[in-house]
C-alpha positions as CSV (number, residue, x, y, z in Angstrom):
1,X,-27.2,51.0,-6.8
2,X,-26.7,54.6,-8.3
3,X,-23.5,53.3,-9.8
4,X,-22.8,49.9,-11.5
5,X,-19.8,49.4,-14.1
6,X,-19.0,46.1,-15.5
7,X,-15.4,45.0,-15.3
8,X,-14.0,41.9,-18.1
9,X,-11.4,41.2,-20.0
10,X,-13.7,39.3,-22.7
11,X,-16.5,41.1,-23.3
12,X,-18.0,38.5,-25.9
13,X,-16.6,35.3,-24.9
14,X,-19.2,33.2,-27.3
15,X,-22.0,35.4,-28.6
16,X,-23.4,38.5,-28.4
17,X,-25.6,37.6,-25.9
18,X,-22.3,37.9,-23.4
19,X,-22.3,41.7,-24.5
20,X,-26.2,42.0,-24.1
21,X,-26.0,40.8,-20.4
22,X,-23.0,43.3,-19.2
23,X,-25.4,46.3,-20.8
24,X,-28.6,44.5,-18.9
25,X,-26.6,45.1,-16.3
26,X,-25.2,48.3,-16.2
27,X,-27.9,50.3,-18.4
28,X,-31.1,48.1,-18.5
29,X,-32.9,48.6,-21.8
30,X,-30.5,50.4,-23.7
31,X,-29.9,46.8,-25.6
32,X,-33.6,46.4,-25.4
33,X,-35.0,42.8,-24.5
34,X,-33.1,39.4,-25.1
35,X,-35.8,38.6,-27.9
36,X,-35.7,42.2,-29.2
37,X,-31.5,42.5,-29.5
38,X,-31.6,38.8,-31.2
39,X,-33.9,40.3,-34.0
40,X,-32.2,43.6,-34.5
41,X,-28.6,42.7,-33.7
42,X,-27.4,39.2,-33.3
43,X,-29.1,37.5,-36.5
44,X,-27.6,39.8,-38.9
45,X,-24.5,40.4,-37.3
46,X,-23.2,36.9,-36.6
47,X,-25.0,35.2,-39.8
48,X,-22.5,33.6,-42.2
49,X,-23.3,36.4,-44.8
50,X,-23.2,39.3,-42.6
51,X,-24.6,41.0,-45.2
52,X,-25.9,44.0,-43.2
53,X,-23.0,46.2,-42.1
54,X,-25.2,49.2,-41.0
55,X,-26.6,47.0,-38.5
56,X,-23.1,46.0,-36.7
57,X,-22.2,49.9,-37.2
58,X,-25.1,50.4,-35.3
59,X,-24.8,48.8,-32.2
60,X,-21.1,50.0,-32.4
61,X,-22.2,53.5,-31.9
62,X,-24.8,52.6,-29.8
63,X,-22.5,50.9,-27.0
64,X,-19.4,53.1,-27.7
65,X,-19.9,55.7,-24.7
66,X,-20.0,53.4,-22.7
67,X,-17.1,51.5,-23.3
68,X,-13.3,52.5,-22.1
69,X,-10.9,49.9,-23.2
70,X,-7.6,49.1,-22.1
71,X,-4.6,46.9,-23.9
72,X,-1.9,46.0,-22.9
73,X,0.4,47.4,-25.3
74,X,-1.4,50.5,-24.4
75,X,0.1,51.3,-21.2
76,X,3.4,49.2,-20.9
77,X,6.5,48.6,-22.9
78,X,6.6,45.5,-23.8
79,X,9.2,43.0,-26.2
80,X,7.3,41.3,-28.9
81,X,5.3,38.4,-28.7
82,X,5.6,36.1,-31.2
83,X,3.1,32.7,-31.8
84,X,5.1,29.9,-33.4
85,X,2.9,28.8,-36.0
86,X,5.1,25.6,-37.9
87,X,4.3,23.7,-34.5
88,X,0.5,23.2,-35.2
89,X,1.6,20.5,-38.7
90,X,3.0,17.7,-36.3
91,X,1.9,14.3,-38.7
92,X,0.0,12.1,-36.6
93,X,1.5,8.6,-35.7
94,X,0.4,4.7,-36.4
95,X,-0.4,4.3,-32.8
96,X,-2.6,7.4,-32.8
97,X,-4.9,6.3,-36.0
98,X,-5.4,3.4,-34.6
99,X,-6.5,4.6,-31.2
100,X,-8.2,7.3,-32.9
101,X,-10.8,4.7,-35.1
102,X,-11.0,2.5,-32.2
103,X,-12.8,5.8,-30.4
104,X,-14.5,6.6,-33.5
105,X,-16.0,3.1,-33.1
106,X,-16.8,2.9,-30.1
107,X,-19.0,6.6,-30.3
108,X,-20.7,5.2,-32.7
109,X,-21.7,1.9,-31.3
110,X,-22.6,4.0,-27.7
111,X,-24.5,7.0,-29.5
112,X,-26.7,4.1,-31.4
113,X,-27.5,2.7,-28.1
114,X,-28.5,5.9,-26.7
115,X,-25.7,7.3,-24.3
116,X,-26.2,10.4,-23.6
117,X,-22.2,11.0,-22.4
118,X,-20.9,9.3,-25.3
119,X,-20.1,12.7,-26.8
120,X,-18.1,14.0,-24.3
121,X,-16.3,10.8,-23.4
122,X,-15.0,10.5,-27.2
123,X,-13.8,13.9,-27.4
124,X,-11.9,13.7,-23.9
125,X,-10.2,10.6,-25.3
126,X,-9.3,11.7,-28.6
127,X,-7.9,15.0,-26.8
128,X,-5.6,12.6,-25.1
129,X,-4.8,10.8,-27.5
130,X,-3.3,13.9,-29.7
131,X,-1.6,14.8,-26.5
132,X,-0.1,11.4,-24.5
133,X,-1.0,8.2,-26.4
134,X,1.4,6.3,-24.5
135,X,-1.3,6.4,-21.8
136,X,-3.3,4.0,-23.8
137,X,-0.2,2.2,-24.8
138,X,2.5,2.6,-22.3
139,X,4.9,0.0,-24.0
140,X,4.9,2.1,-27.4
141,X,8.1,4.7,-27.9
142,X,8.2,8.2,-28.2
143,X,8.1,8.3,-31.7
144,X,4.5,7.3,-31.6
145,X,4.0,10.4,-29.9
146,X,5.1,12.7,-32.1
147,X,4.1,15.6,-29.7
148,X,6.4,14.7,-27.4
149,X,9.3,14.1,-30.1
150,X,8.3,17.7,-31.0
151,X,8.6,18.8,-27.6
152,X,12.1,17.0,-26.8
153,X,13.9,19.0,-30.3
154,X,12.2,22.3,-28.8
155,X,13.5,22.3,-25.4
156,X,17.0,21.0,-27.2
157,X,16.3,24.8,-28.8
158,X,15.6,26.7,-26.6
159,X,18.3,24.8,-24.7
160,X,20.7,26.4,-27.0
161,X,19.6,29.3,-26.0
162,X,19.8,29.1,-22.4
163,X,16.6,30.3,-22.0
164,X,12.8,29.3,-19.8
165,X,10.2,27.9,-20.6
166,X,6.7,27.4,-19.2
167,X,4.9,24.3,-20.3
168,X,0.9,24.7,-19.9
169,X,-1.5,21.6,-19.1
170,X,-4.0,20.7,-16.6
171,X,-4.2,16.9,-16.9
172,X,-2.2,15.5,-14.1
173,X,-1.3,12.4,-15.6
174,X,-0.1,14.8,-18.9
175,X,2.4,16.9,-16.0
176,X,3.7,13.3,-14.2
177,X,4.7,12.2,-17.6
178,X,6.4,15.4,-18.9
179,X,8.0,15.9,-15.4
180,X,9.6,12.4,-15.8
181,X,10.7,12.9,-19.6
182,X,12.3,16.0,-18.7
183,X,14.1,14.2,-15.9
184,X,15.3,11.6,-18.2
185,X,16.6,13.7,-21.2
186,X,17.6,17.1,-19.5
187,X,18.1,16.3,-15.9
188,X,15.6,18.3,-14.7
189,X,13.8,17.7,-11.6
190,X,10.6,19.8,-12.6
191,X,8.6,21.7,-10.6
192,X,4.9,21.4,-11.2
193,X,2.5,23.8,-9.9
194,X,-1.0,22.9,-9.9
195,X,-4.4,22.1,-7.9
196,X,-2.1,20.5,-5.4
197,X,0.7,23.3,-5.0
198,X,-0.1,25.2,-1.4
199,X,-1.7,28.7,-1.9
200,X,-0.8,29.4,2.3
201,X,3.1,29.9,3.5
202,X,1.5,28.0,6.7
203,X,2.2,24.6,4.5
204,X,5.4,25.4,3.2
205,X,6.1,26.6,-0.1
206,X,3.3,28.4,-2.1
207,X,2.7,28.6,-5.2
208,X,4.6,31.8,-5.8
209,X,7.6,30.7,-4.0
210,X,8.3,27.6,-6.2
211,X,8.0,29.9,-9.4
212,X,10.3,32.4,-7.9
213,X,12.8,29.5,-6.9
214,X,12.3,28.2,-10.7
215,X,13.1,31.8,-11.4
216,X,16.1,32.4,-9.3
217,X,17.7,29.3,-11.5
218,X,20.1,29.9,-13.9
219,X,20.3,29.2,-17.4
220,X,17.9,26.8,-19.3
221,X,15.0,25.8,-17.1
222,X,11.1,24.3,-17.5
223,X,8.4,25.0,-15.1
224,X,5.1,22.8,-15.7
225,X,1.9,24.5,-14.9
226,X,-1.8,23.6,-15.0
227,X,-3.4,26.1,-17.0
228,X,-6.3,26.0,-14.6
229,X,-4.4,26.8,-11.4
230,X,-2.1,29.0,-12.1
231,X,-3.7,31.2,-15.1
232,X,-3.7,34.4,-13.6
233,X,-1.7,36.1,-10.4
234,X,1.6,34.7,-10.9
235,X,4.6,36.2,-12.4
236,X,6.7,34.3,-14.7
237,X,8.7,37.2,-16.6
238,X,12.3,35.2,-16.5
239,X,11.1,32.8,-18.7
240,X,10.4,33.6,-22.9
241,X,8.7,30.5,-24.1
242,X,5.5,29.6,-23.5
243,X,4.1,26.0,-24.6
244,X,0.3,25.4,-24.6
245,X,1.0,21.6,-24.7
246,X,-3.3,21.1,-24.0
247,X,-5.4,23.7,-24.8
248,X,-7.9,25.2,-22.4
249,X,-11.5,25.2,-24.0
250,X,-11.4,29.4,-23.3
251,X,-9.5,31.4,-25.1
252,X,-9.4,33.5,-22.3
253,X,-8.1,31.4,-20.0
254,X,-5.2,30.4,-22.4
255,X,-4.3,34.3,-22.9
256,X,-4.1,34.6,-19.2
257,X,-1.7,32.0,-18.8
258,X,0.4,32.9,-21.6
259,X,0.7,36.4,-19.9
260,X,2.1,35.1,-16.7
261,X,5.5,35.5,-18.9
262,X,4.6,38.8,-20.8
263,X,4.6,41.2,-18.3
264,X,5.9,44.1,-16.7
265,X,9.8,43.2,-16.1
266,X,9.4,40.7,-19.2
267,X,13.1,42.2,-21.1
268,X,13.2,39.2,-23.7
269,X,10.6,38.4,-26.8
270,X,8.5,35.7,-26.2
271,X,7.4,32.9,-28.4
272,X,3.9,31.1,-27.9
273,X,4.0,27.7,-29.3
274,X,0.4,25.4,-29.9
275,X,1.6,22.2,-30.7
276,X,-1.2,20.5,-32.8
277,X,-1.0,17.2,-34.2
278,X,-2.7,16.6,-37.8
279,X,-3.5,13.9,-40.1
280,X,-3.8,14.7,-44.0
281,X,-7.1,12.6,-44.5
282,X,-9.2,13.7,-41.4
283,X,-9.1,16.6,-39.4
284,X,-7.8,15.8,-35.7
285,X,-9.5,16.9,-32.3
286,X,-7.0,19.6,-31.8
287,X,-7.1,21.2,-35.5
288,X,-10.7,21.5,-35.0
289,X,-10.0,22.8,-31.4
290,X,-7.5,25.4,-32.9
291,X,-10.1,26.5,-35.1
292,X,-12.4,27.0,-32.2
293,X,-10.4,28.7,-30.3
294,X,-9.3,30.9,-32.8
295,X,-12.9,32.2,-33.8
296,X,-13.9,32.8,-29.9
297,X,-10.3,34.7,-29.5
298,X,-11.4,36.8,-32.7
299,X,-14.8,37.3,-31.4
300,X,-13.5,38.6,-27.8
301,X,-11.2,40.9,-29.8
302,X,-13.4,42.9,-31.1
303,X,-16.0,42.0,-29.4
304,X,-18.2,42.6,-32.3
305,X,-17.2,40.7,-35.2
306,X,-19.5,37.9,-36.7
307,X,-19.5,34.7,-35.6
308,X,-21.2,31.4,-36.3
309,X,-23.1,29.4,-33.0
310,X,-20.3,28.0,-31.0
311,X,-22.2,24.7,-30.3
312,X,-22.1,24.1,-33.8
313,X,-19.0,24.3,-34.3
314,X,-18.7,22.1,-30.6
315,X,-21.1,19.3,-31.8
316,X,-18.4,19.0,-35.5
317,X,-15.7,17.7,-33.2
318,X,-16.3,14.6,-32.7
């Protein structure tokens, strides 16, 4: 090619290795070799002291002609955006601690005995179990889920307000439940758009056309949509509130469905709520998920600030 220019919206998604494969790319060498650009660059820069700042400065002037940049907020006129931070204390319930040591216990006996998928079984469950324990005990009440009892006084809110809201998971059995608490306390008959939702007109509504009916609704509505699906190449502007109730292991991804609502034609301020249950003894899945997140969101920022291996931080969770 006489021509090649990298397009992403996260140039360092986890390392700097992301960045030294776009510029193997579109200038071979300039980065020098993998092995070479780990000695010069990455150990210094993402070690916990970062001691060296003339090495980061470095490779900031080294890549900066070849970067153009574009924000948002650079080229459209945008309300504010607002992340709701008093929703990420929510105390964790009795049912959950139980559930929670029973996991706990059960790791442990299957790491001992040498499963290899032990790991990622125990942190799938104790994500769910921050997010729906009634799954694991459907007789309990909502109370024992104090996400949801979080999530019932915030739509009473926003409510108030006769506003929208978008509520953002990909676990199906997560959207059937919220789609038939929502029925039961506001009377809603949700519509969820996910996996399942038609992308062709030849099968009846798409995708598109059920947010635009959710749109076209009056007054206080919530639209449930799976983070996966439907991250990117919708418009949402009509509603304000946007409600991570699972988080998506990419940062990225999460952005991208939080900006299905702020967008061009977006004439209200919009809050971005992470609900995040927490115990005072321990620290829960999703705190240490938050934190996670927050440190690859940084890193893609600026997509040179230090930063510790991700997989360390990946293997603390459980």
């Amino acid at each position: 090619a006489d021509l090649k220019i990298a397009c992403t919206g996260t140039p360092v998604e986890n390392s700097l290795v992301d960045l030294w494969c776009l510029f193997d790319f579109i200038q071979e060498n300039l980065l020098g070799s993998l092995s070479d650009f780990n000695k010069q660059y990455r150990k210094a820069i993402e070690s916990p002291e970062n001691s060296d700042g003339q090495i980061l400065e470095q490779l900031r002037n080294l890549i900066a002609p070849q970067v153009l940049r574009r924000m948002k907020h650079d080229v459209a006129e945008l309300p504010a955006k607002h992340e709701v931070n008093d929703c990420k204390n929510i105390n964790i319930s009795v049912l959950q601690r139980r559930l929670y040591a029973r996991i706990a216990n059960d790791f442990k006996q299957m790491s001992e005995q040498g499963n290899k998928g032990a790991m990622l079984g125990a942190l799938h469950s104790m994500r769910m179990i921050c997010a729906h324990p009634l799954q694991f005990e459907p007789n309990a009440s909502i109370q024992d889920s104090p996400k949801i009892d979080w999530l019932i006084k915030t739509l009473e809110q926003i409510k108030a307000k006769n506003e929208k809201v978008i509520i953002f998971t990909e676990f199906r059995e997560i959207q059937v439940f919220l789609k038939r608490i929502l029925l039961e306390r506001f009377g809603l008959n949700i519509t969820t758009v996910n996996g399942d939702s038609n992308t062709s007109s030849k099968k009846g509504l798409t995708r598109q056309n059920l947010i635009d009916k959710f749109q076209q609704t009056d007054g206080f509505n919530a639209i449930i949509l799976s983070t996966v699906a439907v991250g990117f190449g919708v418009n949402i502007q009509k509603a304000n509130h946007v409600i991570h109730f699972t988080r998506s292991w990419n940062p990225a991804k999460e952005d991208q469905a939080t900006d299905r609502a702020y967008r061009i034609g977006q004439d209200k301020e919009v809050f971005v709520y992470y609900p995040s249950v927490i115990a005072q003894d321990f620290e829960t899945f999703e705190i240490k998920l938050d934190r996670l997140l927050s440190s690859k969101r940084s890193l893609a920022d600026d997509m040179l600030k230090p930063n510790n291996e991700i997989t360390q931080e990946l293997m603390k969770l459980v």
